[in-house]
C-alpha positions in Angstrom: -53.4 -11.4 2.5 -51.7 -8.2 1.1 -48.0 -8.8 1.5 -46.2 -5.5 3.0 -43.3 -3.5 1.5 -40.8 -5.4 4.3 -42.0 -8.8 3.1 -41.2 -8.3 -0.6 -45.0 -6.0 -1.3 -45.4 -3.2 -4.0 -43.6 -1.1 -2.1 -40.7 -2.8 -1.9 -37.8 -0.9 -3.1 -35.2 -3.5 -4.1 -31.4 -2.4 -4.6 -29.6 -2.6 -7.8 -26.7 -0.2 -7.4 -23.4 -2.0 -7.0 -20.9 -1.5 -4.3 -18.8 0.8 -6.4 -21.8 3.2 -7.0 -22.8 3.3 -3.4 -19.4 4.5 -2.8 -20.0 8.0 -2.2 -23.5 8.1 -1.3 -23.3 6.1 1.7 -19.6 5.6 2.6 -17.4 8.6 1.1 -14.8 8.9 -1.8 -12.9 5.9 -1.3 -11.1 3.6 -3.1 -7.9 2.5 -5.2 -6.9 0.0 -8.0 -4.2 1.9 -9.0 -0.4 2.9 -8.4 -0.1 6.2 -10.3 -3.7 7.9 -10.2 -4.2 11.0 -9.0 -3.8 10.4 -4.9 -6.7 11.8 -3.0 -6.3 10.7 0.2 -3.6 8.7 2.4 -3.8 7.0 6.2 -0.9 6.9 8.2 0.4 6.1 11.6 2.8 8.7 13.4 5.5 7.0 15.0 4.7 7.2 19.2 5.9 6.4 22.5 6.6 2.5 21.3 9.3 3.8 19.7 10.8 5.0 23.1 11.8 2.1 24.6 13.5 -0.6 22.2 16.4 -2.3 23.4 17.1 -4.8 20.5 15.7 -3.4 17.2 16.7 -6.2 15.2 14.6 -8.5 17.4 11.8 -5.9 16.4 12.8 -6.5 12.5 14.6 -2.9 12.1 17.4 -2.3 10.1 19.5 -0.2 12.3 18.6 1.7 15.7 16.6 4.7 15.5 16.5 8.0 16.8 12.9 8.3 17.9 12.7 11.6 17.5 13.9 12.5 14.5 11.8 9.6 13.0 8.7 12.0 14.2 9.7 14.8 12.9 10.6 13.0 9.1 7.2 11.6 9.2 5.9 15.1 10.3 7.9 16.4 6.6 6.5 13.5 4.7 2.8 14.3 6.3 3.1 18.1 5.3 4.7 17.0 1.7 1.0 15.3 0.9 -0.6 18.0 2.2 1.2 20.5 0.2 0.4 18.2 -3.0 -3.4 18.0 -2.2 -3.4 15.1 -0.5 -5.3 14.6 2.4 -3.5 12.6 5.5 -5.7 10.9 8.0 -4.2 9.1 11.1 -4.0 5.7 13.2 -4.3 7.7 16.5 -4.7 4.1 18.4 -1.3 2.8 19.2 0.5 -0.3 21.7 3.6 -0.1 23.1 5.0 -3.3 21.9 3.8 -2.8 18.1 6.9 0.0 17.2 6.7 -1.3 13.2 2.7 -0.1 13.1 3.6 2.6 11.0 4.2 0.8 8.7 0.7 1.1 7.2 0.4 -0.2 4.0 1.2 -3.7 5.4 -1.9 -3.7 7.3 -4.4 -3.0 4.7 -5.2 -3.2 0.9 -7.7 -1.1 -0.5 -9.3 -2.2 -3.6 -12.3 -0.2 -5.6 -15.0 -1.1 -3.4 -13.2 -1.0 0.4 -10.6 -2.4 2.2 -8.8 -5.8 2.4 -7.6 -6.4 6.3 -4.2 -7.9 6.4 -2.8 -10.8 8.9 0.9 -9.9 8.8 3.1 -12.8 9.1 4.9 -12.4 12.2 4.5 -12.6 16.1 6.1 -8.8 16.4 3.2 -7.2 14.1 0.3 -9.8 15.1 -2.6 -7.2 16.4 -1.7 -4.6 14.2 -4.1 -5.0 12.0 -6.6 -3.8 14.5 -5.7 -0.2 14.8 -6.1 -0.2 11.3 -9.6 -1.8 11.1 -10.7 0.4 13.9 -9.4 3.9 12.3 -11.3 3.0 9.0 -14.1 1.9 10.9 -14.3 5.6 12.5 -13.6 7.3 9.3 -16.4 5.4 7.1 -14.4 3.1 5.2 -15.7 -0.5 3.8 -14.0 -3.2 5.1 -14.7 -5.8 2.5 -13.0 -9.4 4.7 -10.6 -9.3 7.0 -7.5 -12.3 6.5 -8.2 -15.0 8.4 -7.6 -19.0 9.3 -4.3 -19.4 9.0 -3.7 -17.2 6.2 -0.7 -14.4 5.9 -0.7 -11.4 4.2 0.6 -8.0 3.6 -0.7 -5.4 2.1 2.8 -4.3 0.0 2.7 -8.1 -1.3 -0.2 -6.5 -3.9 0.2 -3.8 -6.7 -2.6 -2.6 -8.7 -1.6 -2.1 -12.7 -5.0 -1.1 -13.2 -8.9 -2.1 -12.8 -8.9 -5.3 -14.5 -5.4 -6.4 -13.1 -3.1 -7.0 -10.6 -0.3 -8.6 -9.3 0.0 -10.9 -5.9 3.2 -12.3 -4.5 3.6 -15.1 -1.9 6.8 -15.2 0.0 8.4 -14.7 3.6 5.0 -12.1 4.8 2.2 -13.6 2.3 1.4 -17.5 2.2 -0.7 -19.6 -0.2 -3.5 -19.6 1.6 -3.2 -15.8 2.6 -3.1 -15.0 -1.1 -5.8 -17.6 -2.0 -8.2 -15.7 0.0 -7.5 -12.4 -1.3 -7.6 -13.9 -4.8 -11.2 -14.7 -4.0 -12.0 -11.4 -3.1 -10.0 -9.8 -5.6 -12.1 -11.7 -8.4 -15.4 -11.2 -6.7 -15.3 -7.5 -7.2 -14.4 -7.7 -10.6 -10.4 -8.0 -11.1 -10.4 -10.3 -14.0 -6.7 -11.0 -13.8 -4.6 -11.1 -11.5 -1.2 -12.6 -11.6 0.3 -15.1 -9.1 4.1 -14.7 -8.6 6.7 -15.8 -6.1 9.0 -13.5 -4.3 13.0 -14.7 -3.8 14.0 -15.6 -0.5 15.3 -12.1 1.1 12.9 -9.7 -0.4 10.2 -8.5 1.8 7.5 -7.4 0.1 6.5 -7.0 -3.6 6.4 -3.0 -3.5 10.1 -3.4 -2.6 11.1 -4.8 -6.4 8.2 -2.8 -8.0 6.7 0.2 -8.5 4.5 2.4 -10.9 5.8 6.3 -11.8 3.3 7.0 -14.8 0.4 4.7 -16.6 2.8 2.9 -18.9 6.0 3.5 -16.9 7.0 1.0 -13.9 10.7 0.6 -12.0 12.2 -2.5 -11.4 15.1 -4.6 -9.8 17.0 -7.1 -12.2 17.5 -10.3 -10.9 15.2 -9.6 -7.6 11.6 -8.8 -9.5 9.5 -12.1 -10.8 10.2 -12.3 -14.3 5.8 -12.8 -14.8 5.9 -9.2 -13.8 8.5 -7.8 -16.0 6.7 -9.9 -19.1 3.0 -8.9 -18.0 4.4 -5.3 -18.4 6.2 -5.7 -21.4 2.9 -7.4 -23.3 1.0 -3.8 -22.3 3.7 -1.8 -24.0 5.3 -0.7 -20.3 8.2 1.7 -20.4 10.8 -0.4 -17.9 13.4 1.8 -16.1 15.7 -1.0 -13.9 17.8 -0.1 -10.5 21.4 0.2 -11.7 22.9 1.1 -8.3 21.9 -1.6 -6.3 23.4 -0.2 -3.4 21.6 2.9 -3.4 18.6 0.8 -4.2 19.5 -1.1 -0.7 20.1 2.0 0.9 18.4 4.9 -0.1 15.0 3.2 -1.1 14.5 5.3 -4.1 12.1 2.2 -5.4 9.7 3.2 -2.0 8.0 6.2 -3.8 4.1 7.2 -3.8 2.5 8.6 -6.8 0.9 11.7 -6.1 -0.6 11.6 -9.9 0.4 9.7 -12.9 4.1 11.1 -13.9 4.4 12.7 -10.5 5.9 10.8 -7.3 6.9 11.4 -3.7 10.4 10.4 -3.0 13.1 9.9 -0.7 16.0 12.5 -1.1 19.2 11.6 -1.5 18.8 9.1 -4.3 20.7 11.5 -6.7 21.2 8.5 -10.3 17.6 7.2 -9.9 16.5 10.8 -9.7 18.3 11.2 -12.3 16.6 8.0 -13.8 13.2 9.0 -13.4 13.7 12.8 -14.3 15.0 11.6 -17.5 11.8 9.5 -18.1 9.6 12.4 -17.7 8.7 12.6 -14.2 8.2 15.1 -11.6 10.2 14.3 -8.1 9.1 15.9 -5.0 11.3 14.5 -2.3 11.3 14.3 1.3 14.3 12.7 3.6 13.1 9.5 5.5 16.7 8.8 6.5 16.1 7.9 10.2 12.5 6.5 9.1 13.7 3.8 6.3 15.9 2.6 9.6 13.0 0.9 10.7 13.1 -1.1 7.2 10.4 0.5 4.9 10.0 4.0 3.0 7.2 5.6 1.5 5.0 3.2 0.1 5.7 1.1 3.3 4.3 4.0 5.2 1.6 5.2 3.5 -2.1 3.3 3.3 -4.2 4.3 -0.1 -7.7 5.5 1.1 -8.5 7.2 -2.5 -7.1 7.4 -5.4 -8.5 7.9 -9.2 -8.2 5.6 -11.7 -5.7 7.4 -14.2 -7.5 7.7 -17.6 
């Protein structure tokens, strides 16, 4: 008996690419492991009509009461601001009327080199979210590597990328053990040889809160509020450290909330005039956009804005 090419015959054509390389022949240019390389393309969600209708927004984990309609049009500003910078900006058009943080993107997903991570955000207000997000990167093409599951927590902001080979993962109030066990696991089984466990203090939210990347050997962070295993992880890769002074502004304003649009180039709120001033002296380009009404909802930029490609920086 001749064996035929579907049971394992000569004209079997085995695959030996790996997920990386079949990137952009069978799925599209997506992608990240970085903070600061050149961003390609972003996903976000425009606030809508669950917005409308909030009567307590504390109980809906806001910061203040919003205006709903200036909230659209900031996110409209920020949305054109990528554009202008090359950035393409696709959308969560799905949307529930009790889920008014879903906008809140990158809380609901992590992308990694070879597709995206599903989050399980911690709390009854956001549970479901994460569904719009699976389903709008299922209609665009996008891997979904695992989805977060048992009884495992996470959030997407509770991970930055320093680079290809590392990364750091915090557990606190939105990310438990076993949350950040199972992302671990994936994390290593695409190739991220290190990636670095730390603890978040009680009162921080995420870990993109107390950290963030400007440039490839340039990060900002908050004395007293970032895990000291970041700060030295940094310092042993010859990091340039520029730390929040004003920690009222830092509170406020969100200037720590950025995006890099390429490596020494960032999209930031307005109206943080000293760590403007901070990151202009440092060599960085500041394009800035007001989220005033938007960070009421207890986010910025980052918070806002799900990676779907970025380039490695070189």
């Amino acid at each position: 008996m001749v064996l035929t090419a579907a049971y394992g015959g000569s004209k079997w054509s085995p695959r030996t690419t790996s997920m990386r390389e079949d990137m952009p022949l069978y799925w599209g240019r997506w992608g990240s492991s970085s903070e600061c390389g050149r961003l390609h393309a972003v996903l976000l969600r425009r606030p809508g009509d669950e917005l409308d209708n909030i009567t307590d927004f504390d109980a809906v984990q806001m910061r203040a009461d919003l205006n709903p309609a200036l909230a659209r049009l900031q996110h409209d500003a920020m949305a054109d601001a990528y554009e202008a910078n090359g950035v393409r900006v696709h959308y969560v058009e799905d949307g529930k009327l009790d889920k008014p943080n879903s906008f809140f993107i990158r809380d609901l997903m992590l992308m990694t080199p070879e597709g995206a991570i599903i989050t399980r955000p911690a709390s009854t207000i956001r549970a479901g979210e994460e569904r719009l997000v699976a389903s709008a990167l299922g209609q665009l093409g996008v891997p979904i590597l695992m989805s977060v599951h048992g009884r495992g927590t996470f959030e997407g902001a509770d991970v930055m990328w320093v680079d290809r080979n590392l990364c750091f993962l915090a557990e606190g109030l939105r990310t438990n053990r076993e949350g950040a066990d199972q992302v671990e696991r994936m994390l290593r089984e695409i190739g991220v040889a290190e990636v670095v466990r730390v603890q978040l203090p009680w009162g921080a939210m995420h870990l993109d809160g107390l950290l963030n990347f400007l440039d490839r050997d340039l990060a900002v962070v908050w004395p007293r509020r970032t895990p000291f295993p970041v700060v030295r992880t940094l310092l042993e890769r010859d990091f340039r450290i520029i730390e929040v002074e004003d920690e009222r502004e830092a509170h406020e304003q969100l200037p720590m909330n950025f995006v890099a649009l390429a490596p020494g180039k960032i999209l930031m709120p307005s109206g943080s005039v000293r760590m403007k001033e901070r990151y202009q002296a440092a060599g960085v380009e500041c394009v800035e956009v007001d989220i005033s009404e938007l960070i009421k909802g207890g986010g910025g930029i980052h918070c806002m804005t799900g990676f779907l490609y970025r380039e490695d920086p070189d």
